[in-house]
N, CA and C atoms of all chains as a GROMACS GRO file, in nm:
protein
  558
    1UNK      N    1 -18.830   4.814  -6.787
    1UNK     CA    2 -18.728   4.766  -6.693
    1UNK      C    3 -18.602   4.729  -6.770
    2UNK      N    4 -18.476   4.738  -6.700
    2UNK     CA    5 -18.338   4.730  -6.797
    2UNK      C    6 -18.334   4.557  -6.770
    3UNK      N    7 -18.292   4.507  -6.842
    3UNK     CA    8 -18.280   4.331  -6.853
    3UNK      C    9 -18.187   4.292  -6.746
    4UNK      N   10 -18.136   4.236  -6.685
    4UNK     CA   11 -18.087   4.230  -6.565
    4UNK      C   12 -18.006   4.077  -6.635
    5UNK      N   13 -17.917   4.043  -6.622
    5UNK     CA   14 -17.848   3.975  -6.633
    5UNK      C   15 -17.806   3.872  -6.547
    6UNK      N   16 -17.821   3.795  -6.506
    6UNK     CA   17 -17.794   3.635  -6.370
    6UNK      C   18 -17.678   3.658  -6.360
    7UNK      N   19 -17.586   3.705  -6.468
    7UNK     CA   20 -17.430   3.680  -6.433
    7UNK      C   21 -17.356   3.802  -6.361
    8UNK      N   22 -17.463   3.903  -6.296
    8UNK     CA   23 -17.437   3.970  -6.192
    8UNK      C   24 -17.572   3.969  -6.095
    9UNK      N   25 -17.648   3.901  -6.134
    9UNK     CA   26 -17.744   3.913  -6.002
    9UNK      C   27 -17.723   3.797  -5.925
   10UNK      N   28 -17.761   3.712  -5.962
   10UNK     CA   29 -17.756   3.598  -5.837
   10UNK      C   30 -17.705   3.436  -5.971
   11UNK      N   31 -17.597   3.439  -5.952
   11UNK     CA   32 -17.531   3.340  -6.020
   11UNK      C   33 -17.488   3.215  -5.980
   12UNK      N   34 -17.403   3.256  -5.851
   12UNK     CA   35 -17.408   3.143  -5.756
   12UNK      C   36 -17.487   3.149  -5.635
   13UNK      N   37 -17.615   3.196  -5.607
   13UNK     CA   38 -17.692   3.182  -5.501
   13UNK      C   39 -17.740   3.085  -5.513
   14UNK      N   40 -17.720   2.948  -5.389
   14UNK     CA   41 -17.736   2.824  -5.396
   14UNK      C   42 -17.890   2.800  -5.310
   15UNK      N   43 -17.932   2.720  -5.393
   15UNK     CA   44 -18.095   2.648  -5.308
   15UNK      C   45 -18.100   2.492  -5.323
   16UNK      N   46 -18.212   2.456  -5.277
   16UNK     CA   47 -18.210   2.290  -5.308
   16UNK      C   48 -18.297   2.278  -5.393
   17UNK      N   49 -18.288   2.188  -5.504
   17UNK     CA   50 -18.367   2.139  -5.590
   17UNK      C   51 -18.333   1.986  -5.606
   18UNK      N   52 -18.455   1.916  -5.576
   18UNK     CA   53 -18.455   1.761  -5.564
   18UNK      C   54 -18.364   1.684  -5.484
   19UNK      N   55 -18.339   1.751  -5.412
   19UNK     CA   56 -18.253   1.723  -5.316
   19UNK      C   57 -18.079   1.770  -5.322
   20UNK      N   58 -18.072   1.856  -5.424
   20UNK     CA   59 -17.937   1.888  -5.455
   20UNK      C   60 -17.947   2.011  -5.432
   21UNK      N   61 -17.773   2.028  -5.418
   21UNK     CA   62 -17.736   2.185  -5.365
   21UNK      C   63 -17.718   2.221  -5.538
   22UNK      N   64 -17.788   2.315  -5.580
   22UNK     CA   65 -17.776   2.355  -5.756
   22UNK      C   66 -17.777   2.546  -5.727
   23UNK      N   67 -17.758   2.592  -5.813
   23UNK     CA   68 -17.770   2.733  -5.864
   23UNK      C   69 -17.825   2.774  -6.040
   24UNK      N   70 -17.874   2.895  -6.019
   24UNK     CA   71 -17.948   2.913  -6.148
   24UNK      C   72 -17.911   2.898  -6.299
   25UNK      N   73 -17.796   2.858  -6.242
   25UNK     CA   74 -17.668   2.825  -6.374
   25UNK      C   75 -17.786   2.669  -6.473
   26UNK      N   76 -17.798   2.576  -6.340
   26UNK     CA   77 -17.858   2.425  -6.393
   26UNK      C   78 -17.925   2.490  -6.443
   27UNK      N   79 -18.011   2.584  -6.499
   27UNK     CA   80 -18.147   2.563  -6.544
   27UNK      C   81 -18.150   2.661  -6.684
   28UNK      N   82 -18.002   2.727  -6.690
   28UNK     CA   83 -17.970   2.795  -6.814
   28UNK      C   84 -18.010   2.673  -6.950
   29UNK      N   85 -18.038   2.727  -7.073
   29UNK     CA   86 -18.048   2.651  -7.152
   29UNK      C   87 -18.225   2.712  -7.247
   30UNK      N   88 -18.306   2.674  -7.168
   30UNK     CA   89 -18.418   2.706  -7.196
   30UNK      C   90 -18.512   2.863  -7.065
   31UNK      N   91 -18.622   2.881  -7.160
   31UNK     CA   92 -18.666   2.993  -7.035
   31UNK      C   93 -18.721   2.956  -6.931
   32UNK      N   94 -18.725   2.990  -6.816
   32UNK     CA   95 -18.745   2.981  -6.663
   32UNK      C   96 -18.828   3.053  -6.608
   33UNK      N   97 -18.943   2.980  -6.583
   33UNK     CA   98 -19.063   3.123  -6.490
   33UNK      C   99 -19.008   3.051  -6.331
   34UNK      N  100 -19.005   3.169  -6.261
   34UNK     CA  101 -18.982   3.159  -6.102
   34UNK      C  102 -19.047   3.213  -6.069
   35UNK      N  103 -19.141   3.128  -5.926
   35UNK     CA  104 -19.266   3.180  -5.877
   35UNK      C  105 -19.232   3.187  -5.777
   36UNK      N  106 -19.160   3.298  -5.705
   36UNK     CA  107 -19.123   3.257  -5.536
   36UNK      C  108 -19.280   3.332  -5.426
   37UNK      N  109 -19.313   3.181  -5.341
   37UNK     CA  110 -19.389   3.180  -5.344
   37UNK      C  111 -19.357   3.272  -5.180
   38UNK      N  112 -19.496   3.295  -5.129
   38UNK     CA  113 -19.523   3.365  -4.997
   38UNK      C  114 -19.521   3.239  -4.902
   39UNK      N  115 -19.595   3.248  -4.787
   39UNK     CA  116 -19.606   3.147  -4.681
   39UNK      C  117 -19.632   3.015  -4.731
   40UNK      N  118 -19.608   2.920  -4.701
   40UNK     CA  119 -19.729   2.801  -4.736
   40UNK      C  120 -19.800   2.798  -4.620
   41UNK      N  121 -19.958   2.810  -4.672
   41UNK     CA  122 -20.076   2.752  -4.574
   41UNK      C  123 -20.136   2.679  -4.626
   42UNK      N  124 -20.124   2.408  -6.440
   42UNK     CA  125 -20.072   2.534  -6.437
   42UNK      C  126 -19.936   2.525  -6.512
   43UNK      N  127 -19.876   2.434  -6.500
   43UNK     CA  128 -19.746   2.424  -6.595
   43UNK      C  129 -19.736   2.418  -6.700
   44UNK      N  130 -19.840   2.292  -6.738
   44UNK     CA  131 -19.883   2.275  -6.910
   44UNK      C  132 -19.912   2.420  -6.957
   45UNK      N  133 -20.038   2.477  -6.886
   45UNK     CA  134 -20.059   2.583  -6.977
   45UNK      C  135 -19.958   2.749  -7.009
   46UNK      N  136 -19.809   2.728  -6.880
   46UNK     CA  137 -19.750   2.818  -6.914
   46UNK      C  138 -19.634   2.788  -6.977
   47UNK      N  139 -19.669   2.623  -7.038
   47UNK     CA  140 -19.572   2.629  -7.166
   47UNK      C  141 -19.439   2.566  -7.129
   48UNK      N  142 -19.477   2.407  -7.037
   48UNK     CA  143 -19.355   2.330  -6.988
   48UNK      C  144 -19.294   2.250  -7.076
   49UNK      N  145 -19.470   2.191  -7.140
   49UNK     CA  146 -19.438   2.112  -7.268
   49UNK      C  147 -19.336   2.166  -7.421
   50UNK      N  148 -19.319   2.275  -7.388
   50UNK     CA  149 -19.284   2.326  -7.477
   50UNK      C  150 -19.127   2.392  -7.447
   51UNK      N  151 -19.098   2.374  -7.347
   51UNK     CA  152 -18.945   2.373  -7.283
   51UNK      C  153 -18.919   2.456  -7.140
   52UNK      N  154 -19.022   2.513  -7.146
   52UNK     CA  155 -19.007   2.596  -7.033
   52UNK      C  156 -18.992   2.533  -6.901
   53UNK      N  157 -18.946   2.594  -6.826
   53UNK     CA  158 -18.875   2.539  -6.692
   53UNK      C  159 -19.005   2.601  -6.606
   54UNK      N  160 -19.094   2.538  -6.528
   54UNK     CA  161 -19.176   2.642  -6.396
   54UNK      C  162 -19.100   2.560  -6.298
   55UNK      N  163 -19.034   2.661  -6.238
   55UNK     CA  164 -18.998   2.652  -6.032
   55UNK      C  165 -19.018   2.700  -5.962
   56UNK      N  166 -19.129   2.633  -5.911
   56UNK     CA  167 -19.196   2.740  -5.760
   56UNK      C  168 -19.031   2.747  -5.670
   57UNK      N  169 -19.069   2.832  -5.603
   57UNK     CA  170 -18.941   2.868  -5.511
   57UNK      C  171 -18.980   2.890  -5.371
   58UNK      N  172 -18.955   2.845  -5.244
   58UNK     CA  173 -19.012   2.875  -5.105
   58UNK      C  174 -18.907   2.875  -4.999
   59UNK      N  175 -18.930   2.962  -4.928
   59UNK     CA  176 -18.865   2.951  -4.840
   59UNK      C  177 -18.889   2.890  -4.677
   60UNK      N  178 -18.962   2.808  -4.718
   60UNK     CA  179 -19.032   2.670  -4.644
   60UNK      C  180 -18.921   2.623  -4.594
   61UNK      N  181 -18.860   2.504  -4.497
   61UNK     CA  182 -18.764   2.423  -4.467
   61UNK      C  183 -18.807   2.308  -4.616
   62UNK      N  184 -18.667   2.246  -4.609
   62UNK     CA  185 -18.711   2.146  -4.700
   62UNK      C  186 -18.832   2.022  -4.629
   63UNK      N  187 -18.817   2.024  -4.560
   63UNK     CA  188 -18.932   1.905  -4.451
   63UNK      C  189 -19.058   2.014  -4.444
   64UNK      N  190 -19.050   2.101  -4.478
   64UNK     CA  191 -19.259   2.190  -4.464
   64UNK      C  192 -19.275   2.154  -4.610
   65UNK      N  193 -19.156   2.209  -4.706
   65UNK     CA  194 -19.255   2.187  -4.815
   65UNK      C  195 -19.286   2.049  -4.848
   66UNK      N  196 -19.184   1.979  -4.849
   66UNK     CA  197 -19.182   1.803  -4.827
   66UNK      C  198 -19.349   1.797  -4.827
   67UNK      N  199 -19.399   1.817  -4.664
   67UNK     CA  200 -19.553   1.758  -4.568
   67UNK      C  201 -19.638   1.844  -4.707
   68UNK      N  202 -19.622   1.960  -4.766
   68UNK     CA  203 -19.683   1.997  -4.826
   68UNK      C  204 -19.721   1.964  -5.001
   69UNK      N  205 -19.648   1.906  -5.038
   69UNK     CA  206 -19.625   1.816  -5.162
   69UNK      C  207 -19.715   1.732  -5.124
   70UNK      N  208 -19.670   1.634  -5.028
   70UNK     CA  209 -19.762   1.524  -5.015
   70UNK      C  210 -19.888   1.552  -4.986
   71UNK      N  211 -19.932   1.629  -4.918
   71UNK     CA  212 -20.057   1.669  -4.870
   71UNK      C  213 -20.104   1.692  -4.999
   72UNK      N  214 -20.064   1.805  -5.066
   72UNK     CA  215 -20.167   1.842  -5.172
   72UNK      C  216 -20.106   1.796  -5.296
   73UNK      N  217 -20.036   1.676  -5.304
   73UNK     CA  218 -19.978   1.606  -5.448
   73UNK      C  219 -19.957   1.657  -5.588
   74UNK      N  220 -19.878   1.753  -5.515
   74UNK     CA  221 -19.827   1.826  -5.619
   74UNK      C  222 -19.736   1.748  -5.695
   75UNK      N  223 -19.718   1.775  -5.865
   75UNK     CA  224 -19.614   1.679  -5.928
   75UNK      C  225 -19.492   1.738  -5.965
   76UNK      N  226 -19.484   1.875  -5.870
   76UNK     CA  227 -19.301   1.911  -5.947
   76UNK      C  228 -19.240   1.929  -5.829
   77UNK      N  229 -19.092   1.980  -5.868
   77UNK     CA  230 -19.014   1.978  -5.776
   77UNK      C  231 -19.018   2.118  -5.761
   78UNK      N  232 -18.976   2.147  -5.624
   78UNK     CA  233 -19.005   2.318  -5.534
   78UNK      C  234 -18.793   2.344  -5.556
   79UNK      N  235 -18.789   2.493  -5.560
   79UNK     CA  236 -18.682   2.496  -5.494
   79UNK      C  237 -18.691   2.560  -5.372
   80UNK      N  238 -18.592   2.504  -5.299
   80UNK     CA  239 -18.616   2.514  -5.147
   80UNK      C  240 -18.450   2.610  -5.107
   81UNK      N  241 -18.537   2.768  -5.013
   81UNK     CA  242 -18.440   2.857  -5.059
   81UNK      C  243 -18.472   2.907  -4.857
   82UNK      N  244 -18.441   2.815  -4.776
   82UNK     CA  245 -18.516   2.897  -4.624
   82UNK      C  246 -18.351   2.973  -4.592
   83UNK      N  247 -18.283   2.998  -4.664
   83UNK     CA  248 -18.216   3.128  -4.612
   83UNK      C  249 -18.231   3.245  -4.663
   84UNK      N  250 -18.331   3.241  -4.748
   84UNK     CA  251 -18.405   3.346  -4.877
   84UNK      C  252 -18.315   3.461  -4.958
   85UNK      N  253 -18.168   3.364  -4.998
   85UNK     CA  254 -18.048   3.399  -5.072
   85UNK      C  255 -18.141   3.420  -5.194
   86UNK      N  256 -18.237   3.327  -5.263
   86UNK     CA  257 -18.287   3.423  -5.386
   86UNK      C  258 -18.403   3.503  -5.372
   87UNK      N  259 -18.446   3.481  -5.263
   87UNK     CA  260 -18.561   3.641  -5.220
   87UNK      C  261 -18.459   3.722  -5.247
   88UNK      N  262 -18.382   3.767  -5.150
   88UNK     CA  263 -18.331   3.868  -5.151
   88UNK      C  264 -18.229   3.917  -5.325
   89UNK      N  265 -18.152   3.810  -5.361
   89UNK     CA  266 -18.116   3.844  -5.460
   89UNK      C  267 -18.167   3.907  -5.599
   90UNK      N  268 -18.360   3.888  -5.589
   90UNK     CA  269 -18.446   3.919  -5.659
   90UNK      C  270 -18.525   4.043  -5.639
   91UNK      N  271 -18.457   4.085  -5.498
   91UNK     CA  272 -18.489   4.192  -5.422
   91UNK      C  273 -18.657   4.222  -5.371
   92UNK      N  274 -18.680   4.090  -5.293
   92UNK     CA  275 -18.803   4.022  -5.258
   92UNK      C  276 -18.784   4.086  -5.109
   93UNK      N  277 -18.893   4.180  -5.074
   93UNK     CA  278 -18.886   4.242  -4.922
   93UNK      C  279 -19.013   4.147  -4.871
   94UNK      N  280 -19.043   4.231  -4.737
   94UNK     CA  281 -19.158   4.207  -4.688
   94UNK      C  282 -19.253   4.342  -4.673
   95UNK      N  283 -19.404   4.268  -4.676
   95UNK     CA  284 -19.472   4.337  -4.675
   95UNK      C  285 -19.531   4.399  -4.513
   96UNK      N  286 -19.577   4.548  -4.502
   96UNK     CA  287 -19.588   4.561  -4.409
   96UNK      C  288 -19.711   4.557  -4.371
   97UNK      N  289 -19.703   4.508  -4.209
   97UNK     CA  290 -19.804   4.472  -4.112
   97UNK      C  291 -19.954   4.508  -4.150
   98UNK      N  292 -19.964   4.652  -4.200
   98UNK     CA  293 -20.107   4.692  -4.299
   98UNK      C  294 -20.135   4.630  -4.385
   99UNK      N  295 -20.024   4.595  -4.526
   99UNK     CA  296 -20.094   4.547  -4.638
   99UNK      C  297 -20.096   4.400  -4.599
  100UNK      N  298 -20.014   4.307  -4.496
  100UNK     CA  299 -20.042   4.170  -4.489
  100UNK      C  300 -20.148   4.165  -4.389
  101UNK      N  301 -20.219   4.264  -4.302
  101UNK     CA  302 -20.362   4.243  -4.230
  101UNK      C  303 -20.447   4.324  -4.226
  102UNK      N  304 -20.452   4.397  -4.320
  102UNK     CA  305 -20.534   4.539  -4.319
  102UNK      C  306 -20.686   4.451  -4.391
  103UNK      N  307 -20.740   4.553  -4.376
  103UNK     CA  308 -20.904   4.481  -4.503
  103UNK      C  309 -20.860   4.431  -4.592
  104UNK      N  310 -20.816   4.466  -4.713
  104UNK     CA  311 -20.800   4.400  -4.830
  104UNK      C  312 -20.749   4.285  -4.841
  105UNK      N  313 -20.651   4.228  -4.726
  105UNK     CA  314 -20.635   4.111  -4.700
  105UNK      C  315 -20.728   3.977  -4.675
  106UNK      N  316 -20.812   4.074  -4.542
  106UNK     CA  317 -20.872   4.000  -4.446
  106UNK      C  318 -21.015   3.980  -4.572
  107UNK      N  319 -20.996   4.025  -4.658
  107UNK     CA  320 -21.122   4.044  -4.748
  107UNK      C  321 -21.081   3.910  -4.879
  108UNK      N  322 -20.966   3.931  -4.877
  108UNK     CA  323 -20.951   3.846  -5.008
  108UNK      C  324 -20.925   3.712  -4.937
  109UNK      N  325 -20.861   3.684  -4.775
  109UNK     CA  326 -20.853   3.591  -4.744
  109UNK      C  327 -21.012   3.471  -4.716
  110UNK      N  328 -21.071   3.589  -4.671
  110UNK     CA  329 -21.186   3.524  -4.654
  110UNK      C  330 -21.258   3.449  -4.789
  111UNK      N  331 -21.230   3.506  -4.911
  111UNK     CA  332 -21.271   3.489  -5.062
  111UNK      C  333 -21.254   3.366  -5.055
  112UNK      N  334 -21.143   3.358  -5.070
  112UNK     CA  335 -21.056   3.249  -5.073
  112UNK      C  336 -21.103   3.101  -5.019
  113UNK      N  337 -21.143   3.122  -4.841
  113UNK     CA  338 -21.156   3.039  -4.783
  113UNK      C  339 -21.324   3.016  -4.795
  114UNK      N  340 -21.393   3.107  -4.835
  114UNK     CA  341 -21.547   3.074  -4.886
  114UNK      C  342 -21.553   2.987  -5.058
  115UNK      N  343 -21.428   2.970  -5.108
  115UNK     CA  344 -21.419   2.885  -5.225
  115UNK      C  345 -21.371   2.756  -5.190
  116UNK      N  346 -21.333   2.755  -5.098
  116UNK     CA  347 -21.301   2.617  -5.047
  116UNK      C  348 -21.181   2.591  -5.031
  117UNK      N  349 -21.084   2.724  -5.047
  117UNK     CA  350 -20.920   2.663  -5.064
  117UNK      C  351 -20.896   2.585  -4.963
  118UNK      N  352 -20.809   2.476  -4.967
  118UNK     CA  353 -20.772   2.384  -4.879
  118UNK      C  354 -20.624   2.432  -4.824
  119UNK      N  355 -20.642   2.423  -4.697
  119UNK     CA  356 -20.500   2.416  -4.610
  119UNK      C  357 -20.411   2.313  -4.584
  120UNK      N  358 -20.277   2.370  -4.564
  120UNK     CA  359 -20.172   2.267  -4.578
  120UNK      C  360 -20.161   2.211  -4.428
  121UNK      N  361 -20.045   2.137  -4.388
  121UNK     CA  362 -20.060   2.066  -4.341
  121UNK      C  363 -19.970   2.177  -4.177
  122UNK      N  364 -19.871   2.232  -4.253
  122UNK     CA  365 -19.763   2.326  -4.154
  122UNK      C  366 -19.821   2.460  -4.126
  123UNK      N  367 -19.761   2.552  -4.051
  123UNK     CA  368 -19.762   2.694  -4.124
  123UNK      C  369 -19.580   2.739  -4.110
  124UNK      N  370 -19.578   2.858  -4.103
  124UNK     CA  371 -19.468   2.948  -4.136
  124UNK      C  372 -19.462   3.023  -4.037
  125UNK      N  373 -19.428   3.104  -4.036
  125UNK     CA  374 -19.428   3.201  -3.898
  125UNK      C  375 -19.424   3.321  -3.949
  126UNK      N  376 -19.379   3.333  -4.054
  126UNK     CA  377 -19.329   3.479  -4.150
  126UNK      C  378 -19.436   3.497  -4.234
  127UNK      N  379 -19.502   3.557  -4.217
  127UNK     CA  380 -19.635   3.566  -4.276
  127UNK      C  381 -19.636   3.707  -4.431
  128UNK      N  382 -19.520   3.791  -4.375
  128UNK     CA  383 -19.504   3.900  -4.435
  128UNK      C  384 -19.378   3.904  -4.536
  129UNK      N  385 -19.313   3.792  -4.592
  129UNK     CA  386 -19.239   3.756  -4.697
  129UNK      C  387 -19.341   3.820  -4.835
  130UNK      N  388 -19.271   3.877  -4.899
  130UNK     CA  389 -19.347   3.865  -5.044
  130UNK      C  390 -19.313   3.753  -5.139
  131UNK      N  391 -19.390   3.752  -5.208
  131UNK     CA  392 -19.344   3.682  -5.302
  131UNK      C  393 -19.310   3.750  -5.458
  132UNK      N  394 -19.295   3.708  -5.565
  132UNK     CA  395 -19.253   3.747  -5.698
  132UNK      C  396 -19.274   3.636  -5.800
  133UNK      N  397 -19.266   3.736  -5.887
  133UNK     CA  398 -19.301   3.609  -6.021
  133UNK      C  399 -19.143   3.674  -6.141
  134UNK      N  400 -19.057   3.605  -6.161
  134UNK     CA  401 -18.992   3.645  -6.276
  134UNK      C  402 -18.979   3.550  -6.389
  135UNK      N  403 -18.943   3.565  -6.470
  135UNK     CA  404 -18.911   3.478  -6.626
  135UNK      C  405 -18.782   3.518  -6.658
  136UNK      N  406 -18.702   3.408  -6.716
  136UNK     CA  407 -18.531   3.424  -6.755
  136UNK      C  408 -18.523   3.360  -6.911
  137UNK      N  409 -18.458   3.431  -6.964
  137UNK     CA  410 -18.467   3.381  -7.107
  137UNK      C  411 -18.355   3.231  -7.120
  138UNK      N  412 -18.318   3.153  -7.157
  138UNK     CA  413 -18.220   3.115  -7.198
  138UNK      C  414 -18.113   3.100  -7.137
  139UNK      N  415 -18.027   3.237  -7.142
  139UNK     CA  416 -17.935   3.290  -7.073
  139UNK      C  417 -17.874   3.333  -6.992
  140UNK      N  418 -18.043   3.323  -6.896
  140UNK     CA  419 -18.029   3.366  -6.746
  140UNK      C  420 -18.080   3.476  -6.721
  141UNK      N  421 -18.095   3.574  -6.806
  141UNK     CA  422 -18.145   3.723  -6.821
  141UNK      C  423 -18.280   3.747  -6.773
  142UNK      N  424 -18.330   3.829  -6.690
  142UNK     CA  425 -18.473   3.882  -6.645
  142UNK      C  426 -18.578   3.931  -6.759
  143UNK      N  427 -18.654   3.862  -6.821
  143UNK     CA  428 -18.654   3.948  -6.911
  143UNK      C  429 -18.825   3.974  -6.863
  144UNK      N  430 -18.870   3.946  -6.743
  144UNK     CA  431 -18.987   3.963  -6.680
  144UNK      C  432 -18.929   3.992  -6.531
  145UNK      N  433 -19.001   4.110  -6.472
  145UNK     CA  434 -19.030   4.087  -6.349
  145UNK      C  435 -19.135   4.132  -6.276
  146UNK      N  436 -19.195   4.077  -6.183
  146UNK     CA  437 -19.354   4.154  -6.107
  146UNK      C  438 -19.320   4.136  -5.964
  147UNK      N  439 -19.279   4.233  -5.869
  147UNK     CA  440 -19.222   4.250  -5.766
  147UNK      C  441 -19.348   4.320  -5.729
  148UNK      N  442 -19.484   4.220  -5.626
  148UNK     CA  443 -19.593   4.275  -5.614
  148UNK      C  444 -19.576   4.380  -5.419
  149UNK      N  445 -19.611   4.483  -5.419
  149UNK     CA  446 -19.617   4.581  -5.336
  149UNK      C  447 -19.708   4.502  -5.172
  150UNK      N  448 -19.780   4.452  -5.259
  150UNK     CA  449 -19.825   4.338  -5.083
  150UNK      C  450 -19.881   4.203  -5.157
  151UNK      N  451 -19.923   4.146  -5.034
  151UNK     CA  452 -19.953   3.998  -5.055
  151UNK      C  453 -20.053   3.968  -5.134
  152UNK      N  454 -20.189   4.037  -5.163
  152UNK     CA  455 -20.290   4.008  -5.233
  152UNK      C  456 -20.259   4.078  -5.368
  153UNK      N  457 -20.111   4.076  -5.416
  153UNK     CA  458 -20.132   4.143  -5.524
  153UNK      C  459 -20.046   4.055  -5.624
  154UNK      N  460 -20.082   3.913  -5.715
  154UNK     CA  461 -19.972   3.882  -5.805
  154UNK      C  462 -20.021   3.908  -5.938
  155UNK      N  463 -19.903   3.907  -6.048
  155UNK     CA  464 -20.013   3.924  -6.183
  155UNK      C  465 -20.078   3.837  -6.249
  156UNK      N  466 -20.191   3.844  -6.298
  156UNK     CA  467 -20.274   3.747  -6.382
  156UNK      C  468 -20.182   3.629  -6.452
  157UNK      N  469 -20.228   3.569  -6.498
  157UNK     CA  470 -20.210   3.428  -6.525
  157UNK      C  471 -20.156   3.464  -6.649
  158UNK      N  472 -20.223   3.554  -6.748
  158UNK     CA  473 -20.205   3.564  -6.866
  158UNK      C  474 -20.126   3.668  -6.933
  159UNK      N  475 -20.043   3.700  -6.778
  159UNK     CA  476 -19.915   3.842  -6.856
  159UNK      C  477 -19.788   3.693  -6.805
  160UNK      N  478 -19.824   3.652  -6.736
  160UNK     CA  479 -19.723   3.531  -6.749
  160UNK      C  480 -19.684   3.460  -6.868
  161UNK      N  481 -19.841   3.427  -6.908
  161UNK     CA  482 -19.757   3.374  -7.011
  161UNK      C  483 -19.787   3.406  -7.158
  162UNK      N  484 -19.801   3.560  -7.182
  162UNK     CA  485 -19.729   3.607  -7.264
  162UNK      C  486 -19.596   3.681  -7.263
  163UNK      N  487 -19.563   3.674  -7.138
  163UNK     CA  488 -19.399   3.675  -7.113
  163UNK      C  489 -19.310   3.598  -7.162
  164UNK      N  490 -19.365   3.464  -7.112
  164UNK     CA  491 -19.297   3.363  -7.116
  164UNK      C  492 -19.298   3.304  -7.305
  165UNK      N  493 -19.426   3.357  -7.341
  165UNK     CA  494 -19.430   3.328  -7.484
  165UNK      C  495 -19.322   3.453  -7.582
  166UNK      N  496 -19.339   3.585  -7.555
  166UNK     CA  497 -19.250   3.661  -7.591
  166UNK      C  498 -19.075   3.639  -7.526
  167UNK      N  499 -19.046   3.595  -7.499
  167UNK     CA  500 -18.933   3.547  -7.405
  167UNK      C  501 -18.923   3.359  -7.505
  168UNK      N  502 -18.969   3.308  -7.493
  168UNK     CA  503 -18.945   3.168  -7.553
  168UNK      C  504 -18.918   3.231  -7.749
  169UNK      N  505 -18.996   3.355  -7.773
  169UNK     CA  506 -18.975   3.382  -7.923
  169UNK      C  507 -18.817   3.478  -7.922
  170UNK      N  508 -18.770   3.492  -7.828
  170UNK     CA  509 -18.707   3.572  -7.797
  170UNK      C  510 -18.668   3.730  -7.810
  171UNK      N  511 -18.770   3.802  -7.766
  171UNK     CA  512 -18.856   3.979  -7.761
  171UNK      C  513 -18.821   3.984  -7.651
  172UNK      N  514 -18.697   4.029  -7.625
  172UNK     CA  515 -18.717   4.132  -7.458
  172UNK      C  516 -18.821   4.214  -7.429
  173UNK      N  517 -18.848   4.281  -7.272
  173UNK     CA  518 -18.890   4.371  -7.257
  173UNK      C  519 -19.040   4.368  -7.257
  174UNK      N  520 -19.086   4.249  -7.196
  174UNK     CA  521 -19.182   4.206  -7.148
  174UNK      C  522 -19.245   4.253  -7.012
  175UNK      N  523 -19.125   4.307  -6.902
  175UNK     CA  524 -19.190   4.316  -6.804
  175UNK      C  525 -19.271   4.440  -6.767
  176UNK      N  526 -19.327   4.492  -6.883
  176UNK     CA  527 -19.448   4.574  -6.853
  176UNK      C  528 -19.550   4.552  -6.828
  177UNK      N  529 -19.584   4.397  -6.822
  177UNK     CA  530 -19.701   4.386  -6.725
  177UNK      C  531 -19.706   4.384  -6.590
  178UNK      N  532 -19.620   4.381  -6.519
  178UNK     CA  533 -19.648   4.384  -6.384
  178UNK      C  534 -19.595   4.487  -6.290
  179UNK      N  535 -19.633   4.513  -6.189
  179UNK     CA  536 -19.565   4.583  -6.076
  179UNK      C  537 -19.442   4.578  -6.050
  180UNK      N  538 -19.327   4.625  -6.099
  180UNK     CA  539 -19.184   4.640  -6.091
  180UNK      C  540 -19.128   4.644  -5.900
  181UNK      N  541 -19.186   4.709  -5.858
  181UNK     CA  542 -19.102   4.674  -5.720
  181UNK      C  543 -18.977   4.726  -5.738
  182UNK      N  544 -18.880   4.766  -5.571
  182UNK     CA  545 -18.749   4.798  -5.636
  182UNK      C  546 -18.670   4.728  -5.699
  183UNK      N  547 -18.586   4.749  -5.746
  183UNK     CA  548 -18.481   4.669  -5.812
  183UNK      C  549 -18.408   4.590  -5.721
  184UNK      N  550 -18.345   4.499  -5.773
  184UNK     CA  551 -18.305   4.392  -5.681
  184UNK      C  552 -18.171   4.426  -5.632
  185UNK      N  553 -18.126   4.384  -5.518
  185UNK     CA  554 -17.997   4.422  -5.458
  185UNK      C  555 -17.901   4.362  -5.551
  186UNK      N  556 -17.723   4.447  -5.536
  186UNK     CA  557 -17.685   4.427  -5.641
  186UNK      C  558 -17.561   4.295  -5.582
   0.00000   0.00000   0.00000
């Protein structure tokens, strides 16, 4: 797979984390596993 | 599950849902979970990760109804809400540092994520910094641009 870069995929796509409006920018620094999950049951 | 994919050691794990923030809320508490979710119910990073849905066969066909039952003969416990969208996929990716993909497993239906342990030798090749990890999993299309 070609490496995909945040700073054209989703850079400012905003979500909530801990109660804040943040983007994937906060979490630059160290590596990041994202588990987007299916339904919750 | 965090410890062992290497939190202590800097790594970031963020489940991601597209729950309301008040489902996953009831669902934290219910099953006391200790991290924080990101909460995404307009599914701006589904889609940006190029996270479809699965269709009506692979989310109720046998293999479902087979693994669901597994599941519920082990005792998994249920949450407290449900969802309505039953046919969201989900995904697993890893970002180096920099923001960069340097994992992705974009699974084809619901009973399909990757093992525990291409995670985290992703995440371990990726923390040493070795691109080009994401040959363990099911690629899926590429993500919208």
């Amino acid at each position: 797979m070609a490496l995909v870069d945040l700073g054209s995929l989703a850079p400012e796509v905003p979500f909530t984390w801990q109660g804040e409006a943040v983007t994937l920018r906060r979490f630059r620094g160290a590596p990041v596993l994202l588990v987007f999950l299916r339904h919750l049951a | 599950m965090r410890d062992h994919l290497g939190e202590r050691e800097g790594v970031t794990v963020l489940p991601v849902s597209f729950a309301t923030a008040a489902q996953v809320d009831d669902h934290v508490r219910f099953f006391q979970w200790p991290f924080p979710f990101a909460v995404d119910p307009e599914r701006a990073l589904y889609r940006a990760f190029g996270l479809g849905r699965a269709s009506a066969w692979r989310a109720f066909g046998p293999k479902a109804v087979v693994n669901d039952l597994w599941l519920r003969l082990r005792g998994r416990a249920m949450g407290p809400s449900r969802q309505a969208d039953v046919l969201q996929l989900g995904g697993d990716f890893v970002l180096d540092a920099g923001g960069v993909v340097t994992y992705a497993c974009r699974p084809p239906g619901p009973d399909a994520r990757p093992p525990f342990t291409a995670l985290r030798e992703a995440l371990r090749r990726t923390a040493r910094g070795a691109p080009g990890s994401a040959a363990g999993g099911p690629q899926g299309p590429p993500p919208a641009a």
